[in-house]
C-alpha positions as CSV (number, residue, x, y, z in Angstrom):
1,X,12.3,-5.0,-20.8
2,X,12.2,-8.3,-23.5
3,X,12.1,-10.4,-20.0
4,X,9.0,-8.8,-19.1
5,X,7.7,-9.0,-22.3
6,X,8.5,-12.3,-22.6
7,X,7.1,-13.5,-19.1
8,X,3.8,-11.6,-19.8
9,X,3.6,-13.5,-23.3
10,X,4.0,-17.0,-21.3
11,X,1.7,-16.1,-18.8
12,X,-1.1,-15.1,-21.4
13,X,-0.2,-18.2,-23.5
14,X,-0.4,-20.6,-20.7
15,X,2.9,-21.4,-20.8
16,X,4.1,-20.9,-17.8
17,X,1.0,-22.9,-15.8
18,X,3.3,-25.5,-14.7
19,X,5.5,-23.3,-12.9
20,X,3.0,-21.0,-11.5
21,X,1.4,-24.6,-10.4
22,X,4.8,-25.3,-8.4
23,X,4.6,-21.8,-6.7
24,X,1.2,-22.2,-5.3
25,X,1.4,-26.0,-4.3
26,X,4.8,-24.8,-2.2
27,X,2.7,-21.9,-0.5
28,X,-0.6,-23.6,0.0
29,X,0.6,-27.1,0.1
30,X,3.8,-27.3,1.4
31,X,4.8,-31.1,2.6
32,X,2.8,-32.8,0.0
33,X,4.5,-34.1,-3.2
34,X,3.3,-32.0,-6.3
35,X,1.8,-33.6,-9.5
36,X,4.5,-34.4,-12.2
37,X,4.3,-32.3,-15.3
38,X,3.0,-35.0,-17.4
39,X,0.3,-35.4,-14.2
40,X,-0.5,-32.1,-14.0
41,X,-1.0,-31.0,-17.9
42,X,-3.5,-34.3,-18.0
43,X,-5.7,-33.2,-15.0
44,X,-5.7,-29.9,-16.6
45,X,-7.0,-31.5,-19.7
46,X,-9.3,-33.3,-18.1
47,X,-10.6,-30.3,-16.2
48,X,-11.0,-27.9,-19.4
49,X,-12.6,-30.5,-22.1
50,X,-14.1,-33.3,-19.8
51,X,-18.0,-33.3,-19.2
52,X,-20.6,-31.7,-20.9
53,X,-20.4,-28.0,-21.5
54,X,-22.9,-26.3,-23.6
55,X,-26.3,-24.4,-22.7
56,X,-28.6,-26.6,-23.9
């Protein structure tokens, strides 16, 4: 039960991205090297607070 309840508290965090990251890119992606953690937590940065985003 605390596993479960810990896993769910990752997920909604955004903890666990990384690793879900690794799942998919082995599924979809499979013989192409994934990005590095320190790769992928910058593109993700760069993806949530780069460009403009506002309504006007």
């Amino acid at each position: 039960m605390w596993h479960r309840l810990w896993r769910f508290i990752r997920r909604l965090s955004g903890d666990d991205a990384y690793e879900r990251y690794l799942r998919h890119h082995g599924r979809c992606h499979a013989g192409e090297a994934p990005l590095s953690r320190r790769e992928y937590f910058k593109r993700e940065q760069e993806r949530k607070w780069g460009g403009v985003r506002r309504c006007c």
